[in-house]
C-alpha positions in Angstrom: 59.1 99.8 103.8 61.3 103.3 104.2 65.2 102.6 103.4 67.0 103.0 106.5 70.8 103.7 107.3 72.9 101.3 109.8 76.3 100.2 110.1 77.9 97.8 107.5 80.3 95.6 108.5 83.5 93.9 106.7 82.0 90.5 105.2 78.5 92.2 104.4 80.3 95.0 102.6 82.4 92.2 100.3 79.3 90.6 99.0 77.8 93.7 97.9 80.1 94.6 95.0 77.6 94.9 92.2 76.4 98.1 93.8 79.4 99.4 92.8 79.5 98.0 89.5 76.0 99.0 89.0 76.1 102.2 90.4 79.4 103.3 88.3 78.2 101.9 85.0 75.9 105.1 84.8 76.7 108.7 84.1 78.3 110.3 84.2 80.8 107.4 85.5 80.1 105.3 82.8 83.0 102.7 84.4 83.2 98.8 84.0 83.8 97.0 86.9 84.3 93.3 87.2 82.9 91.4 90.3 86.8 90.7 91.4 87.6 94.6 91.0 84.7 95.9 92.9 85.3 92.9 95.8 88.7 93.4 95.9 87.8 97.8 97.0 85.3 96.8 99.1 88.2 94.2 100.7 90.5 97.3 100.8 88.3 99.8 102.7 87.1 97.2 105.0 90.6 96.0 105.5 91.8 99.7 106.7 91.8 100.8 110.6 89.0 102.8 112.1 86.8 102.4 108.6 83.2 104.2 108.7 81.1 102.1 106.9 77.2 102.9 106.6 74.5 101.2 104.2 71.2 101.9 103.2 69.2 99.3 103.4 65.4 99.1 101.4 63.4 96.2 104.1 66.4 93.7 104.0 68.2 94.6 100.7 71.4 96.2 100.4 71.0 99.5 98.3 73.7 102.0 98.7 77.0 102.6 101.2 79.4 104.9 102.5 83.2 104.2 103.5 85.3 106.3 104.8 88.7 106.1 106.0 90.7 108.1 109.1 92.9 110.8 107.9 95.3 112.9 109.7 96.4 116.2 108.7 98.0 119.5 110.2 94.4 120.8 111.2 93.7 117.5 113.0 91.8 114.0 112.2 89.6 113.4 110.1 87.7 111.4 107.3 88.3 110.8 103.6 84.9 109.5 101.9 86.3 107.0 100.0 83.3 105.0 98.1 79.8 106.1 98.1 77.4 104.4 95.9 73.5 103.9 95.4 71.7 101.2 92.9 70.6 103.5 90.3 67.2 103.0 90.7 67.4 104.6 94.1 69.4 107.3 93.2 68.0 111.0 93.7 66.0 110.2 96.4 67.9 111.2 99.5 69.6 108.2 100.3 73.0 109.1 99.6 72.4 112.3 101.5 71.3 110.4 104.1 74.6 108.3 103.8 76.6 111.5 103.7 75.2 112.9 107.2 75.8 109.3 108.9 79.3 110.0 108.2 79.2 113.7 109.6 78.2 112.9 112.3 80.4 109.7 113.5 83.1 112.3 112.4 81.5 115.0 115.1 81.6 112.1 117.6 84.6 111.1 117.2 86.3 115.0 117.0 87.3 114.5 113.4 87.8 117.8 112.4 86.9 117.7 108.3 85.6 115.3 106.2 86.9 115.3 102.3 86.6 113.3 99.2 87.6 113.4 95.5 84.8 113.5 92.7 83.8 115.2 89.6 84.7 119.3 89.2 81.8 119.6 87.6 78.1 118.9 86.6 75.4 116.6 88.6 78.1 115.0 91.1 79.6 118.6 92.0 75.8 119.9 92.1 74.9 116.7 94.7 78.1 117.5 97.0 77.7 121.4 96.9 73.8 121.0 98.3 75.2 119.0 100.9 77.7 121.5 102.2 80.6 120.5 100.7 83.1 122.7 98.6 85.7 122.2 96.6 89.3 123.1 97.2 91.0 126.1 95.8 94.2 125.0 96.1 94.5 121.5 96.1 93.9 118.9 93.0 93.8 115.6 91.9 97.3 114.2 90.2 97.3 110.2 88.5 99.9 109.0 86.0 98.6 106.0 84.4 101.6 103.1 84.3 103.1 101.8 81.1 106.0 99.4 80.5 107.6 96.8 82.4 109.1 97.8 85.8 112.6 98.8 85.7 115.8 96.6 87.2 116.9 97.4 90.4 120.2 98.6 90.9 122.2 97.9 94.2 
């Protein structure tokens, strides 16, 4: 049977976290999620206003999503692509492509004017973005501090 795309909604999305936790455990992610981590994200996107949620689906099995979230900036509305992932075995076979134009075009329906997301700079995952029209920012970057320590006293 041909995967096909349709909408995912809130509690099908929360029982499918070990498609993420398969999906990242692979390069070039290489991640280890636990069952809680990867329920608890899927809990968070679902949980967020106007959420775009697509899966692929192989007959009746869950393969791959897509989630992404409303954002607004100076040039107008649009959508941050917040989690896309495929089981590995049905990786480079179009699906997530697929995934990827399911988004674009909810975005054209709804006027969203740009859709954006934050992944590798380089290698395979840039590779897989770039062939599907997207490009990567000249001026904007990706900023984390990673938290030490205990939190500090409040002072009133």
């Amino acid at each position: 049977m041909p995967v096909s795309v349709r909408r995912i909604g809130s509690a099908e999305a929360v029982r499918s976290g070990s498609i993420i936790i398969q999906a990242y455990a692979e390069p070039p992610w290489e991640e280890r999620w636990s069952i809680e981590n990867a329920t608890a994200r899927l809990e968070e996107l679902t949980g967020t206003p106007g959420y775009v949620g697509f899966a692929a689906v192989d007959g009746e099995a869950l393969i791959g999503f897509v989630f992404a979230l409303p954002h607004t900036t100076a040039h107008g509305s649009g959508l941050h692509i917040s989690e896309i992932a495929i089981l590995p075995q049905y990786q480079r076979m179009g699906i997530g492509s697929a995934l990827l134009l399911q988004v674009e075009q909810e975005a054209l329906k709804n006027n969203n004017r740009q859709i954006w997301l934050v992944s590798r700079r380089v290698g395979g995952v840039a590779d897989y973005y770039s062939a599907n029209g997207y490009h990567q920012s000249e001026t904007l970057r990706v900023y984390i501090k990673r938290l030490h320590g205990e939190i500090a006293p409040q002072h009133s």
